[in-house]
NUZAVO-700680 format. One line per field, with one value per residue (C-alpha): residue number from 1; residue in one letter; z, x, y. Coordinates in pm, 1 decimal, padded with zeros to 6 digits. Layout:
N
k <- (NUM_...)
r <- (A_...)
Z <- (Z_...)
X <- (X_...)
Y <- (Y_...)
//
This chain:
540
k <- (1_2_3_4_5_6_7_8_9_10_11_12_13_14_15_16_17_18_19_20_21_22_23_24_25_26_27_28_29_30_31_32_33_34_35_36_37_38_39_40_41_42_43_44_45_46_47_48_49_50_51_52_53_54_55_56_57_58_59_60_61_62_63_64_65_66_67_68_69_70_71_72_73_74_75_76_77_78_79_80_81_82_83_84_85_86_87_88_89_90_91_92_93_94_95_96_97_98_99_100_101_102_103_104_105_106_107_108_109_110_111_112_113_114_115_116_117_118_119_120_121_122_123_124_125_126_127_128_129_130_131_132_133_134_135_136_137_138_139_140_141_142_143_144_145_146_147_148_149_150_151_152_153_154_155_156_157_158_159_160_161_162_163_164_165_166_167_168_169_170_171_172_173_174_175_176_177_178_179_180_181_182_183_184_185_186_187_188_189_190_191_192_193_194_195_196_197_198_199_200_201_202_203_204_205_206_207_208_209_210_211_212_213_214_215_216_217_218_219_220_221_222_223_224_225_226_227_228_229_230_231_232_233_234_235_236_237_238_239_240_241_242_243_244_245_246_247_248_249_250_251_252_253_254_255_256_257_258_259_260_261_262_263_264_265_266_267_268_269_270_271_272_273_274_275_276_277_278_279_280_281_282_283_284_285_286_287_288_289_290_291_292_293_294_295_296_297_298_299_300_301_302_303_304_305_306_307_308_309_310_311_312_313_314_315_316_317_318_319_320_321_322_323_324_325_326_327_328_329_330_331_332_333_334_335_336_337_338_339_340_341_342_343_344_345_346_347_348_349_350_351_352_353_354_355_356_357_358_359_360_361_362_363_364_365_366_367_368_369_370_371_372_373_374_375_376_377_378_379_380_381_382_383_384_385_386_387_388_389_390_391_392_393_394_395_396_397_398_399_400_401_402_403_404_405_406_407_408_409_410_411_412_413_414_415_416_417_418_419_420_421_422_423_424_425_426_427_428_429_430_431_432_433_434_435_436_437_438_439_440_441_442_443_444_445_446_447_448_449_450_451_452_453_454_455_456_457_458_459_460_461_462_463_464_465_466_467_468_469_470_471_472_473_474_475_476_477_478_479_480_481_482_483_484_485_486_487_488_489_490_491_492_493_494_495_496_497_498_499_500_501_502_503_504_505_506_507_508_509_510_511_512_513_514_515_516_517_518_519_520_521_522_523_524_525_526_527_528_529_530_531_532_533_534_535_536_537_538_539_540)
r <- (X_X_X_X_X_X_X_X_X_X_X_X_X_X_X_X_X_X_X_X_X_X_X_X_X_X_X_X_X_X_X_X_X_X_X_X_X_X_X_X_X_X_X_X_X_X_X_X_X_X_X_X_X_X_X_X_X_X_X_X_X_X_X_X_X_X_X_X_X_X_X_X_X_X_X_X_X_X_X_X_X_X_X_X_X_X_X_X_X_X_X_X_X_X_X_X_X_X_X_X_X_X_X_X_X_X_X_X_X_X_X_X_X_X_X_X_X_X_X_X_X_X_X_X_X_X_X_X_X_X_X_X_X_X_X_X_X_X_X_X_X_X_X_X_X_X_X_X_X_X_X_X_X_X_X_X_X_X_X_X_X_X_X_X_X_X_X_X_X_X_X_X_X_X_X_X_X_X_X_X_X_X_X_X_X_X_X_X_X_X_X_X_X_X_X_X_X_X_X_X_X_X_X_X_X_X_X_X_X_X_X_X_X_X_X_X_X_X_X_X_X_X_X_X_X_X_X_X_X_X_X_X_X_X_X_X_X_X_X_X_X_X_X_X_X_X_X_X_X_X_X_X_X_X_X_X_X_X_X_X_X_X_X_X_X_X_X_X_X_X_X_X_X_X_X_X_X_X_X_X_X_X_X_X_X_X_X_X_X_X_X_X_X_X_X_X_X_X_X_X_X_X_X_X_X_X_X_X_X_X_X_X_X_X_X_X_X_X_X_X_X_X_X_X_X_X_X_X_X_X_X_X_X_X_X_X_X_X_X_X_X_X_X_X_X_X_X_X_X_X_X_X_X_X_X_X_X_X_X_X_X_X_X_X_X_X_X_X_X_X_X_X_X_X_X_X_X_X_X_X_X_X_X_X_X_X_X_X_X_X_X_X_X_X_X_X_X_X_X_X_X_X_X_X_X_X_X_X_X_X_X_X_X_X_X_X_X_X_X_X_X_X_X_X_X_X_X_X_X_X_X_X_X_X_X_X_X_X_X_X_X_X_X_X_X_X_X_X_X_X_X_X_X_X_X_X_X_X_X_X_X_X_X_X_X_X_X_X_X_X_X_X_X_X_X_X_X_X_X_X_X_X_X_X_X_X_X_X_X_X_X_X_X_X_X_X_X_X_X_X_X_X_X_X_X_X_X_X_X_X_X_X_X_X_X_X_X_X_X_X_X_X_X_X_X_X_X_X_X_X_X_X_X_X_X_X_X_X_X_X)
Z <- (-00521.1_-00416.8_-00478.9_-00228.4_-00455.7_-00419.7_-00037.6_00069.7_00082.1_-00167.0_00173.5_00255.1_-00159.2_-00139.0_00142.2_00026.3_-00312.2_-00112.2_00029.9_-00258.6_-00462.0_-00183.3_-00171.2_-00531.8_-00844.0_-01035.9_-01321.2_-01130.1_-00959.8_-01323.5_-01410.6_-01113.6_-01290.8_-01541.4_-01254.8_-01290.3_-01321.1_-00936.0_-00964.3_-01249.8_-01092.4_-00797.0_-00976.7_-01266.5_-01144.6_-00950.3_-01253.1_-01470.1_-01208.3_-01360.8_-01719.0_-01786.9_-02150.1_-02239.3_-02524.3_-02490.1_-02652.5_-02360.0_-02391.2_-02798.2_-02825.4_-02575.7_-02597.3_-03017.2_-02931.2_-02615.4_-02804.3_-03046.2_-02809.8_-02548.7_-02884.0_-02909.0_-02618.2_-02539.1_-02317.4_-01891.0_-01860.6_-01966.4_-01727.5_-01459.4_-01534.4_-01238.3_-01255.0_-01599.8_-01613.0_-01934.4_-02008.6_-02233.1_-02554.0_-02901.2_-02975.5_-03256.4_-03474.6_-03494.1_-03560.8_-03234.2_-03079.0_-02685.6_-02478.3_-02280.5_-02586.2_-02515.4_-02906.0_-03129.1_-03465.1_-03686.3_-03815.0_-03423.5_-03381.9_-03680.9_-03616.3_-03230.8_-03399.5_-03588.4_-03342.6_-03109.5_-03407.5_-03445.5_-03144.5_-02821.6_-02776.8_-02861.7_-02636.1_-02349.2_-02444.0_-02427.7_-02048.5_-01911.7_-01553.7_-01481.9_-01154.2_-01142.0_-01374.7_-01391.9_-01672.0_-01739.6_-02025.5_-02271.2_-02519.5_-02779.1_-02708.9_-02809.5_-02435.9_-02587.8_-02749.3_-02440.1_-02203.0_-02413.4_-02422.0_-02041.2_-01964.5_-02155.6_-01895.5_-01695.6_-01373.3_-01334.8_-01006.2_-00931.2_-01198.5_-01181.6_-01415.0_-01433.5_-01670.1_-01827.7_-01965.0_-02143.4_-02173.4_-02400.8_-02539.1_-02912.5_-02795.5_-02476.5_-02170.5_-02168.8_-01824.3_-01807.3_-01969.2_-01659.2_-01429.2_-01085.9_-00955.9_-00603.8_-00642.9_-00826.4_-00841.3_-01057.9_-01053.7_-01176.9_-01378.0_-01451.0_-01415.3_-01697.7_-01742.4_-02016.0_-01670.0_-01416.9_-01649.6_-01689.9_-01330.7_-01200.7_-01438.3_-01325.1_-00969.4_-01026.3_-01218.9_-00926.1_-00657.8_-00434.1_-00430.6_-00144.3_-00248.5_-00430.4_-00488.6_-00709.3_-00717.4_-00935.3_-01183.3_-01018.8_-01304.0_-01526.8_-01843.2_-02118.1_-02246.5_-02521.1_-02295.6_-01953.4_-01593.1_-01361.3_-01027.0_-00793.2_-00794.2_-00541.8_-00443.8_-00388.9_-00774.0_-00843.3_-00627.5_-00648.1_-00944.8_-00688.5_-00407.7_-00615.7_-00709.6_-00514.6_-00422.2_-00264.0_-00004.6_00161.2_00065.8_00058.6_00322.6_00182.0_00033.5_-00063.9_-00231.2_-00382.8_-00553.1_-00509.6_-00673.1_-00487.2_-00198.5_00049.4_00349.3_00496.9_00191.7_00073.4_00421.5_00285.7_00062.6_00351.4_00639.5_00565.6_00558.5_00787.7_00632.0_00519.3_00320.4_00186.4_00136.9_-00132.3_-00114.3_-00104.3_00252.4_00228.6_00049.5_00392.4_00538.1_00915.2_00824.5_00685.1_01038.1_01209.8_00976.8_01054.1_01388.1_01390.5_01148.2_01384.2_01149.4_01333.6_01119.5_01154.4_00943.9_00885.0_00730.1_00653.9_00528.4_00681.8_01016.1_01206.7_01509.0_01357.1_01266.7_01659.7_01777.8_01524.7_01694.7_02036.4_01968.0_01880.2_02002.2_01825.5_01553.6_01486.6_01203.6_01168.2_00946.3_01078.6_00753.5_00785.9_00504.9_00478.5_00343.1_00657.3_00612.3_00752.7_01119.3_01169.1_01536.9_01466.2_01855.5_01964.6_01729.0_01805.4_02153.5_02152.3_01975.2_02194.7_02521.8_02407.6_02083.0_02158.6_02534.6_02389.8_02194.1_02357.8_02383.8_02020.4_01831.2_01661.1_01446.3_01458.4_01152.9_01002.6_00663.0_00473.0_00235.0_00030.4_00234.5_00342.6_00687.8_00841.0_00883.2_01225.4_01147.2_01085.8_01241.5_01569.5_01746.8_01682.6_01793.5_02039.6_02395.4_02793.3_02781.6_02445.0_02566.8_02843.6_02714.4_02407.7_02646.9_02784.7_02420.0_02522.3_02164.4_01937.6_01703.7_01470.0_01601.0_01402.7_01622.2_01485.8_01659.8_01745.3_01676.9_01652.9_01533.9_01726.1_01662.3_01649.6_01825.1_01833.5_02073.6_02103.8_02438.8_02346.9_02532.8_02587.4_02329.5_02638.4_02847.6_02511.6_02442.4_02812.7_02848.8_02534.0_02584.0_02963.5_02845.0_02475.6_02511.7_02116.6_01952.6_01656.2_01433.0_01600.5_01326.3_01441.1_01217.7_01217.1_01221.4_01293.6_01150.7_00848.6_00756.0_00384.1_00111.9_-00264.8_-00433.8_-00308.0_-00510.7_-00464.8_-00156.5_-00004.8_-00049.0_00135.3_00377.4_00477.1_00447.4_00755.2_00958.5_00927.2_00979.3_01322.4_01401.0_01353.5_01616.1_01904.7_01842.9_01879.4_02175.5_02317.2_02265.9_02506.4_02760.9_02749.6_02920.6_02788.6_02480.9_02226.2_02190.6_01834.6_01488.0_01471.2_01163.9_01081.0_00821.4_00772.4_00520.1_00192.0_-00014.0_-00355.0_-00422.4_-00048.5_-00056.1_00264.7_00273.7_00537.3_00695.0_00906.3_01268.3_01287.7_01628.2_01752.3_01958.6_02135.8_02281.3_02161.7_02198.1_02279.0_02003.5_01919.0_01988.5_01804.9_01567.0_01590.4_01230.0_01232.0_00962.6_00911.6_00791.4_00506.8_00335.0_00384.8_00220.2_-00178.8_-00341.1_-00450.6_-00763.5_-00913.9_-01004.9_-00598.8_-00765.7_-00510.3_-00633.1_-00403.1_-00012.4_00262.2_00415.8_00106.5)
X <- (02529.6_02200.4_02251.0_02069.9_01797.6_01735.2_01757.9_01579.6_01214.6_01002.0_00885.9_01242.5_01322.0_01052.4_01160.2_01502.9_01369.8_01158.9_01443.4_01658.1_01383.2_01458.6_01815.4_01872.9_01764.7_01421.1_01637.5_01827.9_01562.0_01396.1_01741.6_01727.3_01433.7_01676.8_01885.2_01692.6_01348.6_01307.2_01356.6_01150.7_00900.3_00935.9_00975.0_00802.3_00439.2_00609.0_00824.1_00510.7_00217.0_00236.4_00201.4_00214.4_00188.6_00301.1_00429.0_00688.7_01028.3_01229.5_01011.2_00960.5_01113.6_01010.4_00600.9_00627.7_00784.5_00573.7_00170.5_00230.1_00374.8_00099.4_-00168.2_-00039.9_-00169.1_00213.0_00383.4_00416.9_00166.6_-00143.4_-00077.7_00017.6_-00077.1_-00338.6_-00263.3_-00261.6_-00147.1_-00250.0_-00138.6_00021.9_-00137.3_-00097.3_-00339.1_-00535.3_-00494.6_-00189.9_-00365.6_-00487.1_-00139.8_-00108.4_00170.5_00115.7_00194.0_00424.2_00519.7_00639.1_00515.9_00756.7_00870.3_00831.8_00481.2_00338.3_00515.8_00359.8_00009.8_00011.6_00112.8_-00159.1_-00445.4_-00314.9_-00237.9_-00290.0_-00722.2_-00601.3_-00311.8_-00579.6_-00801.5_-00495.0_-00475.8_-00740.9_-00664.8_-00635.3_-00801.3_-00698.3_-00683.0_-00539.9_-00594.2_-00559.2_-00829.7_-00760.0_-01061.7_-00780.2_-00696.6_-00849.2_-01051.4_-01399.4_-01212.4_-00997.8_-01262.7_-01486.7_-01195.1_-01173.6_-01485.9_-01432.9_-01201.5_-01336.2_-01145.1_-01192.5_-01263.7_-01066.5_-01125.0_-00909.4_-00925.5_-00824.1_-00974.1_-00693.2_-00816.0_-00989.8_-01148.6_-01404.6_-01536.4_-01670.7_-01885.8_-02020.3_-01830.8_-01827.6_-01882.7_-02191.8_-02057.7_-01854.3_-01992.4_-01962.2_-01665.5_-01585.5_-01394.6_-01442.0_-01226.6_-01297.0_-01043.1_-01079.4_-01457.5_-01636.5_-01998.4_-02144.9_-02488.1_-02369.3_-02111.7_-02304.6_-02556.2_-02232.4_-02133.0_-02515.6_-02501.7_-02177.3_-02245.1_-02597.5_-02383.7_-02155.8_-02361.0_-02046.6_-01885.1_-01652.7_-01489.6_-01637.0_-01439.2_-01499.8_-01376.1_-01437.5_-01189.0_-01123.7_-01061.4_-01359.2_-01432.0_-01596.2_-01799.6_-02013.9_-02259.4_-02387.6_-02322.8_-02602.8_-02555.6_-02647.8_-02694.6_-02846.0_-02646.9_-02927.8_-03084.8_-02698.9_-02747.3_-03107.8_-03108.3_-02865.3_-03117.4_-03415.1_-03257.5_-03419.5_-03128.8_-02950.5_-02738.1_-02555.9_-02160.8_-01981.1_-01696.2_-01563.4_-01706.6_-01455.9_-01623.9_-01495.0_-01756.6_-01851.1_-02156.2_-02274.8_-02579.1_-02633.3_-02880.9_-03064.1_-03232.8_-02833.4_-02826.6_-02939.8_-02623.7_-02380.7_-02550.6_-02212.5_-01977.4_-01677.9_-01492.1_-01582.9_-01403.0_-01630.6_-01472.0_-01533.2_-01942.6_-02087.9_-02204.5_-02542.1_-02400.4_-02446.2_-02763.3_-02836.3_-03012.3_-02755.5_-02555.7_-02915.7_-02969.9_-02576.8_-02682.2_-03035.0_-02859.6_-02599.9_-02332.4_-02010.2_-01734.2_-01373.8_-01205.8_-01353.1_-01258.8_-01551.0_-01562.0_-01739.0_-01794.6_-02070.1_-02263.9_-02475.3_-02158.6_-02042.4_-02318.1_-02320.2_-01937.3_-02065.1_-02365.9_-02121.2_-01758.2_-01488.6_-01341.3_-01000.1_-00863.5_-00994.1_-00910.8_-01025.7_-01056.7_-01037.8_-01193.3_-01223.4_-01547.9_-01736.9_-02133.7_-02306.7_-02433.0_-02149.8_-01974.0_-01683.6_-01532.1_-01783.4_-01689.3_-01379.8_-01425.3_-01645.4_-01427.1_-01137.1_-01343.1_-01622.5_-01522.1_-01103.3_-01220.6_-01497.9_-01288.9_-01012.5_-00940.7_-00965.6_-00836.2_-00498.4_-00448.7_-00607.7_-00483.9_-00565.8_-00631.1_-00668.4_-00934.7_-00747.1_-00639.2_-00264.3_-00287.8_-00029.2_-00269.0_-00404.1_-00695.0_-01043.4_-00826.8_-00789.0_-01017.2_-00832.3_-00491.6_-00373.9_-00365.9_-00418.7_-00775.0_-00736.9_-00401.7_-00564.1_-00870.1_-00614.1_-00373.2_-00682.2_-00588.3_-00351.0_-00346.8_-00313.5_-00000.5_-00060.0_-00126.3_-00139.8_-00135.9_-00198.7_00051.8_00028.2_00393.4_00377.1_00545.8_00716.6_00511.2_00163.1_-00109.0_-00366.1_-00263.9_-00434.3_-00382.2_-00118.2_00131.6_00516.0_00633.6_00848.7_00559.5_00362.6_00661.3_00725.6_00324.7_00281.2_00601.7_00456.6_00097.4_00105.3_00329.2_00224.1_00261.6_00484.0_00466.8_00367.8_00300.8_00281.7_00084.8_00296.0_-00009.4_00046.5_-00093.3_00061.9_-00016.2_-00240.4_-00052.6_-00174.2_00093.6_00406.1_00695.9_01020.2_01119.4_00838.0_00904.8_01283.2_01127.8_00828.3_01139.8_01294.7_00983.7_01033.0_01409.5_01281.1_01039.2_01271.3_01500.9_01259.6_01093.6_01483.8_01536.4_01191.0_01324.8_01672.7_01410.5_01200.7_01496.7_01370.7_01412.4_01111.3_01006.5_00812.5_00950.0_00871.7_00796.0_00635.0_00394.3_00480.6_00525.6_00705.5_00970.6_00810.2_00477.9_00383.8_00257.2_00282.9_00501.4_00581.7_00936.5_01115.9_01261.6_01573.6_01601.4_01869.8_01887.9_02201.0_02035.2_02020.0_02273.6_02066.0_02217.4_02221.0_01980.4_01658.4_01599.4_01293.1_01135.4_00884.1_00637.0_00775.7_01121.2_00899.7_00934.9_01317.7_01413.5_01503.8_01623.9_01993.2_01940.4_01657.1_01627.3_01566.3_01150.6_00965.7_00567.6_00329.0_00399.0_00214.0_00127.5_-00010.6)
Y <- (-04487.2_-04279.4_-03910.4_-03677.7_-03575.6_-03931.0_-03944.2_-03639.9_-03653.8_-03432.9_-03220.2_-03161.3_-03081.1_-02836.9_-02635.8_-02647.2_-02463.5_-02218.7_-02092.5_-02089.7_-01867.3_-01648.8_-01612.9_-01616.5_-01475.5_-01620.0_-01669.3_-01960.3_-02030.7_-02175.0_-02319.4_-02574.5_-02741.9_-02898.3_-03082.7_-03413.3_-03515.9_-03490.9_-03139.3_-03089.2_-03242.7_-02999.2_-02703.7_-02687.4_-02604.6_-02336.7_-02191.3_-02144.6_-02103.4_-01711.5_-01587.0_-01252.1_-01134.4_-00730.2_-00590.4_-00320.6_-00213.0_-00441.9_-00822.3_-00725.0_-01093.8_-01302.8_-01186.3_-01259.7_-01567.4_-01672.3_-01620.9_-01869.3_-02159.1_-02051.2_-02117.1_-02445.5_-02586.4_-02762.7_-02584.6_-02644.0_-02305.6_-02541.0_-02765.8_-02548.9_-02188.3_-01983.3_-01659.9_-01431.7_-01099.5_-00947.3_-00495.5_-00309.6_-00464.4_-00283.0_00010.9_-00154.6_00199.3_00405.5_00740.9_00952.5_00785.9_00823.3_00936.5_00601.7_00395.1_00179.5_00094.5_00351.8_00368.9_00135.4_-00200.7_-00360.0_-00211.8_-00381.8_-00720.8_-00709.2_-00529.9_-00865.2_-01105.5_-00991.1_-00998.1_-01356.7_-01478.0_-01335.0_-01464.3_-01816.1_-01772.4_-01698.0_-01968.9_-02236.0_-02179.9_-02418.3_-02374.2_-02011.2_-01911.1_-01573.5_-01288.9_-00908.3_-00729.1_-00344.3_-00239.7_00037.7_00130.6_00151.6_-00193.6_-00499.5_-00479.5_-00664.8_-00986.8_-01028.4_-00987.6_-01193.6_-01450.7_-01462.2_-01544.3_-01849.7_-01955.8_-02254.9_-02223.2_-01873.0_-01716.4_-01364.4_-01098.1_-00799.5_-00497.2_-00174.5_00107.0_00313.3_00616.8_00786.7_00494.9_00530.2_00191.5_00135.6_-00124.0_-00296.1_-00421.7_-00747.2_-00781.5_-00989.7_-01295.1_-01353.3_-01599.8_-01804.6_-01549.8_-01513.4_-01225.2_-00935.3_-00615.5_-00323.9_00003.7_00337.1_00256.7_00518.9_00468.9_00519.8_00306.7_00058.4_00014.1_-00031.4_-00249.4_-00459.8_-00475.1_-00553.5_-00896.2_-00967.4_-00970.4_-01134.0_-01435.2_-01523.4_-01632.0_-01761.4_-01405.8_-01362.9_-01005.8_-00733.0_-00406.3_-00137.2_00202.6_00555.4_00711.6_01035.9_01261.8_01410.7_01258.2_01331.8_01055.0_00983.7_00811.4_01019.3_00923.7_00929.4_01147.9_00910.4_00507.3_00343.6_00017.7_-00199.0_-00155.9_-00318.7_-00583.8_-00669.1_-00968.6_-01159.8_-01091.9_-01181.0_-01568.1_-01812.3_-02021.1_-01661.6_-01748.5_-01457.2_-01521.8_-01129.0_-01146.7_-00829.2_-00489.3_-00216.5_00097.6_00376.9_00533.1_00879.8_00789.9_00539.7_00588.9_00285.8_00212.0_-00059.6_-00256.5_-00352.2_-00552.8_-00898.4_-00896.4_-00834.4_-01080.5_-01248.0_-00940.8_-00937.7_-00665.1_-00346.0_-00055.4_00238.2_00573.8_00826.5_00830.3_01194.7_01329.1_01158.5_00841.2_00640.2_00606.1_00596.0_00317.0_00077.4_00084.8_00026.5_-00251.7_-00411.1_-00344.8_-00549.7_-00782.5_-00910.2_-00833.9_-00846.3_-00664.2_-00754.0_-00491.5_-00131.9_00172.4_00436.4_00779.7_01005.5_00889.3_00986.6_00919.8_00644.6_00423.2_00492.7_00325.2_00005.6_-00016.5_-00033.5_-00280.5_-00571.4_-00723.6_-00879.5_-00599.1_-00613.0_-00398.6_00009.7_00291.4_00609.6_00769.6_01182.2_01388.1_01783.9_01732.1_01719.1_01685.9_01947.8_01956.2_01627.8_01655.5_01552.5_01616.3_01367.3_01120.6_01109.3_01136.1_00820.0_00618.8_00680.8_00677.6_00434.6_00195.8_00145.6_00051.0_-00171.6_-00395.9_-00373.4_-00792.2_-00839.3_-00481.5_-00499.5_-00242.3_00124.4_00278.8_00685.2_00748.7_01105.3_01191.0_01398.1_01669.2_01786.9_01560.0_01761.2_02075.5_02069.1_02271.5_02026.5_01701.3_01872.4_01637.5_01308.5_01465.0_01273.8_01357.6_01207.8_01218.9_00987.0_00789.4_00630.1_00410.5_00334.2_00126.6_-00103.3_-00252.2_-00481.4_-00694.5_-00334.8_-00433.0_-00125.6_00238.8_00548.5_00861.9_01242.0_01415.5_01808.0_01939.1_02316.5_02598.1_02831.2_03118.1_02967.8_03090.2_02790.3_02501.0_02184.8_01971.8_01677.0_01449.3_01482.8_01246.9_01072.8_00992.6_00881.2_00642.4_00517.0_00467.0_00263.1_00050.0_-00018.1_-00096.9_-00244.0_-00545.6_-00650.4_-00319.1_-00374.4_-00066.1_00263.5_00569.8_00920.4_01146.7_01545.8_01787.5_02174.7_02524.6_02559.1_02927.1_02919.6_03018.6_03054.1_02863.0_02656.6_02583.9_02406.3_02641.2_02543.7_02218.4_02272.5_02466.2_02147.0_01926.9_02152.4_02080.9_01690.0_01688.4_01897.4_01654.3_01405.1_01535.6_01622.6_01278.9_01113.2_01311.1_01232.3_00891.7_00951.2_01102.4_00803.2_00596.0_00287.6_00076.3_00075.6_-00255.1_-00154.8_00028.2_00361.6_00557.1_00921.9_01076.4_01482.6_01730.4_01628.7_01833.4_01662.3_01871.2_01891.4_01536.2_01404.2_01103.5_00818.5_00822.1_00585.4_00663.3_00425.9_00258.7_00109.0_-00174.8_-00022.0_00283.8_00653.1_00928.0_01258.4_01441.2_01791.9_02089.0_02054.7_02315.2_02533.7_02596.5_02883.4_02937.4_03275.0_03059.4_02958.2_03280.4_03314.1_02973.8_02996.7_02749.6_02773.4_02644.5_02835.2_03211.8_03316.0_03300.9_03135.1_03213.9_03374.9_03429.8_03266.9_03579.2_03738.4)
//
């Protein structure tokens, strides 16, 4: 008699694993695969599409026993194998030891320390078929022979790595022996010019690159080997440009390189560009002339998210239709003579209008800076003027709005919206909206140092914002169609921090009376638990 593994299709099998690797745990998941050969079959390229190799105290075992069986060329990860994870390797000397070890010094140390000598490179080589790579580099790690290993990998084409410092390398970066990658990522680098050298042959060896992402360690370093100031992005690029068989490939460019200056001569490397992420370049890090050349170029971005913005990247929106993802990316850091009211007027009155049948998300960023202060981001808070060109957007699904919620006694206003006729407009007019984000900005009096009351007393000012926004939700009358969350004040270290606005598909309850918190409450909060200390006052 047929059994139903024998009955059921392989297309019906498979979806009747997908769902189980949902519902259950992976561990289970991986014991299915020894049902019958069907399963096997089914399951195995699945259980072992993912290596990951680690040493730590918890996997001491299963990473000692996994190297050598990954060596030997036998096991189901040869065959099956794209994706390899590789961190958390052995420092190679125990002397100078880190607080980020993750080995003490001892008997398990030196078995792993010799495992990895032995091991871990012809581990790497065994896996024919690996596609796509992560690996976080540590200059007291064996960084050079695993890189070096890597590159040896046929199938390669997404290189990941991350820079854990101090990194300070005894040799080269292997970068350069990397070829024919379409995407490249490359995390906290600093740019020194061994780097950069590195990085210039890397790109100039993958002709077919589809992603390229690089972004700056942000702490100073001191390092054997100088940075420059400034790099011009074009002297990276140029080898790729000069090849005669260059054919324009970049979908996506993500920089986060303070060091980093761009204008019109990086255009030929981006004809094919349809998203674009560059935040962290100094005030004159953007050319006027690289929007005028995406302009002349007919490059029509999809996704965007620049820092600074000014006047010249207003007008590249406006010359073109079809964008449909952008970050509006605030920094305090604005470049002198920049009008920032007119920027944000035109992209509310003049860009949101403009591409209004194909924009779905408008998202805010902050560059650093306490994004609940109103003071600087006054001219994207929200208000009627703004609200109406927004709701010509009839496909938006994502909308951050900076939100001007005051304090009692503050003496600067800024022109906003009820939060009731902000809810009942958008639920009228944006049928798609899914997630809706309001941004808490007010004039937070300065203060020299915080502390943990300060922290209870920022907490206050969310739970209040909170409760007129639920309230604001009663008065509305209608039910919200989309979630609702909130970005405000934090009580950890005054970071500010996302939180979610529960809404309830049964209607709201108006609740109590909404609490007014005054700045002035800031200095009467102490923490029960602590000595009553609370460091410097605001109002000192």
């Amino acid at each position: 008699m047929a059994g139903i593994m024998d009955v059921l299709s392989h297309d019906v099998l498979e979806i009747i694993f997908e769902e189980l690797r949902r519902c259950d745990s992976w561990a289970h998941y991986c014991e299915m695969r020894l049902l019958c050969k069907t399963s096997n079959d089914i399951l195995e390229p699945q259980v072992f599409l993912k290596v990951t190799i680690s040493f730590t105290e918890q996997n001491m075992d299963t990473v000692l026993d996994l190297l050598p069986r990954l060596a030997s060329g036998t096991t189901p990860h040869a065959r099956w194998a794209r994706h390899l994870r590789v961190h958390k390797l052995v420092p190679l000397a125990e002397d100078g030891r880190s607080v980020w070890d993750h080995l003490k010094p001892g008997p398990n140390r030196e078995r792993s320390l010799a495992c990895q000598n032995e091991w871990l490179v012809p581990a790497v080589k065994s896996l024919p078929r690996i596609e796509e790579v992560e690996f976080s580099a540590s200059s007291r790690e064996p960084y050079h022979s695993v890189l070096s290993s890597l590159a040896e990998l046929p199938q390669l084409r997404s290189l990941k790595v991350w820079f854990n410092h101090p990194f300070q390398p005894s040799s080269d970066v292997p970068l350069s022996q990397f070829s024919n990658l379409e995407n490249i990522e490359l995390h906290d680098v600093v740019l020194s010019m061994p780097i950069l050298d590195g990085v210039k042959q890397l790109i100039a060896n993958s002709p077919s690159l589809r992603k390229f992402a690089i972004s700056k360690y942000r702490w100073s370093v001191n390092l054997s080997v100088p940075t420059p100031p400034f790099v011009e992005f074009d002297t990276v690029i140029d080898d790729l440009l000069r090849a005669a068989t260059f054919t324009p490939t970049l979908k996506q460019l993500d920089i986060d390189v303070g060091g980093f200056h761009m204008d019109g001569s990086c255009i030929p490397f981006l004809n094919s560009l349809t998203h674009l992420n560059i935040r962290g370049l100094a005030h004159k890090g953007m050319s006027p002339s690289f929007w005028r050349g995406l302009k002349d170029s007919g490059i029509r971005l999809q996704g965007l998210a620049v820092r600074p913005m000014d006047t010249s990247f207003i007008d590249y929106l406006l010359s073109y239709d079809g964008l449909r993802e952008i970050t509006l990316d605030y920094t305090e850091y604005v470049p002198y003579g920049l009008d920032t009211d007119t920027v944000a007027s035109r992209f509310f009155h003049s860009v949101a209008p403009h591409h209004r049948d194909t924009l779905q998300e408008i998202s805010f960023g902050c560059g650093g800076r306490e994004l609940w202060e109103a003071e600087g981001i006054s001219p994207w808070i929200i208000n009627e003027s703004y609200l109406e060109p927004l709701m010509f957007c009839k496909s938006l699904e994502h909308l951050d709005l900076v939100y001007f919620y005051p304090s009692p006694n503050e003496k600067v206003h800024y022109p906003t919206v009820p939060l009731e006729v902000l809810f009942a407009t958008i639920s009228e007019s944006l049928p798609r909206l899914q997630k809706l984000c309001l941004m808490h900005v007010r004039n937070f009096h300065k203060y020299k140092s915080g502390g943990h009351a300060y922290g209870v007393f920022y907490n206050k000012v969310s739970k209040a914002f909170t409760t007129h926004i639920r309230r604001s939700m009663y008065k509305c009358g209608k039910p919200l169609h989309f979630s609702l969350s909130a970005i405000g004040p934090s009580s950890v270290n005054s970071i500010s921090t996302r939180y979610r606005i529960t809404v309830e598909s049964d209607g709201l309850e108006e609740g109590g009376d909404e609490e007014d918190v005054s700045d002035s409450d800031a200095d009467s909060i102490i923490d029960e638990d602590s000595d009553g200390y609370m460091g410097n006052s605001i109002f000192e």
